[in-house]
C-alpha positions as a Python dict, from the first residue, in 0.01 Angstrom:
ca = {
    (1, 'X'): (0, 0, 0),
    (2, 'X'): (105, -93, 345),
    (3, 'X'): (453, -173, 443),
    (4, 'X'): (579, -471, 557),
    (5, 'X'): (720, -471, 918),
    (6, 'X'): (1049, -571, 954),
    (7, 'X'): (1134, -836, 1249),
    (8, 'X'): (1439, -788, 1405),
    (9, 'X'): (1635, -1072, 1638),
    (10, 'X'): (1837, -881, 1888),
    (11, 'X'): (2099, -1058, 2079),
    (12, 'X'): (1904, -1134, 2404),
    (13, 'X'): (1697, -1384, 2236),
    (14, 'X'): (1425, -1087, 2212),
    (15, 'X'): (1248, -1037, 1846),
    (16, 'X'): (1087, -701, 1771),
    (17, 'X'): (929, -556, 1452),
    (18, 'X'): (973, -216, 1320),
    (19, 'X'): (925, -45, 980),
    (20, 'X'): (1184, 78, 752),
    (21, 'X'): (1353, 429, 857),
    (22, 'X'): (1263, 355, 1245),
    (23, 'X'): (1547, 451, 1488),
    (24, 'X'): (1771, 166, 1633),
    (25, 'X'): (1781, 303, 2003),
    (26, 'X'): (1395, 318, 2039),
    (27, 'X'): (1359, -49, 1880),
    (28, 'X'): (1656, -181, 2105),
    (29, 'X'): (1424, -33, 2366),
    (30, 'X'): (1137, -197, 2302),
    (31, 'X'): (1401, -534, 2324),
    (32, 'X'): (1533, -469, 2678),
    (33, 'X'): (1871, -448, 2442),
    (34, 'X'): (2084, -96, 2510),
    (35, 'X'): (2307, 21, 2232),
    (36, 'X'): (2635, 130, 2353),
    (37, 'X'): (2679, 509, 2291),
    (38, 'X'): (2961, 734, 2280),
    (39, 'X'): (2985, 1071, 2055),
    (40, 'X'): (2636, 998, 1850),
    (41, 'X'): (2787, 1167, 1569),
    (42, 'X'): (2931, 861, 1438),
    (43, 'X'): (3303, 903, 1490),
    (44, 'X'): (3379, 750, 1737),
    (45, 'X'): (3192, 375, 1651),
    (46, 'X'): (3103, 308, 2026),
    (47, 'X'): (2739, 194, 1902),
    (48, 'X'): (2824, -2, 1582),
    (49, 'X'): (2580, -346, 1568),
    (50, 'X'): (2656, -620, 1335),
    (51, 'X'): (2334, -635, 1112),
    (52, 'X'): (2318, -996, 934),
    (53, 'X'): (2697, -937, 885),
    (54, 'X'): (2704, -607, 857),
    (55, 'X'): (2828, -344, 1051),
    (56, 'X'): (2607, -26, 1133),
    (57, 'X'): (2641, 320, 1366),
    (58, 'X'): (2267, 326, 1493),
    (59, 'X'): (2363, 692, 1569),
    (60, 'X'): (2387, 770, 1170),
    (61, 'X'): (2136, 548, 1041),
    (62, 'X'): (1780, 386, 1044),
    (63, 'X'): (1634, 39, 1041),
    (64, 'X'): (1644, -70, 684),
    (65, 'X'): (1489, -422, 523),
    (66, 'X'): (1798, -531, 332),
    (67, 'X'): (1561, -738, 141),
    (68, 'X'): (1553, -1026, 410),
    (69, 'X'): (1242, -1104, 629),
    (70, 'X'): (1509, -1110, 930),
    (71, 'X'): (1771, -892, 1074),
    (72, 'X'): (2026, -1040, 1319),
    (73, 'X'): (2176, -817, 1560),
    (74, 'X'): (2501, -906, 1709),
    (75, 'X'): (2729, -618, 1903),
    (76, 'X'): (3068, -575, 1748),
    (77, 'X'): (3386, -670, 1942),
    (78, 'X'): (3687, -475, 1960),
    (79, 'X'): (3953, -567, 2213),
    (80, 'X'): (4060, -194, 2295),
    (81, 'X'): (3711, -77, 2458),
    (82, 'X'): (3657, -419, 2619),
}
């Protein structure tokens, strides 16, 4: 059974497609999009994305469906590393 591909909207207006348990970086790649990185041992949060909602280190973890045929990518905000 094949997989589905999962499409991805990144914040530039760019959409991609990946399958489940691809990394983040190398899809935001593929996007023009670059993921903020600081310790990539997910302490420190410098690369959390907002998923639909959601927020994910891209350092710790893979694409996953979520059971919805889109993901929205938004980049968190936090007032301190602005």
């Amino acid at each position: 059974m094949k997989k589905s591909l999962i499409r991805i909207h990144w914040p530039n207006n760019i959409s991609t497609e990946a399958n489940e348990g691809d990394d983040w970086f190398i899809n935001a790649k593929k996007a023009n999009v670059v993921i903020p990185t600081g310790c990539l041992s997910g302490s420190c949060g410098a690369c959390e994305i907002d998923v639909n909602g959601n927020t994910v280190r891209p350092c710790i973890s893979n694409i996953k469906s979520s059971n919805q045929e889109l993901l929205n990518i938004e980049f968190t905000s936090d007032p301190y590393w602005e």
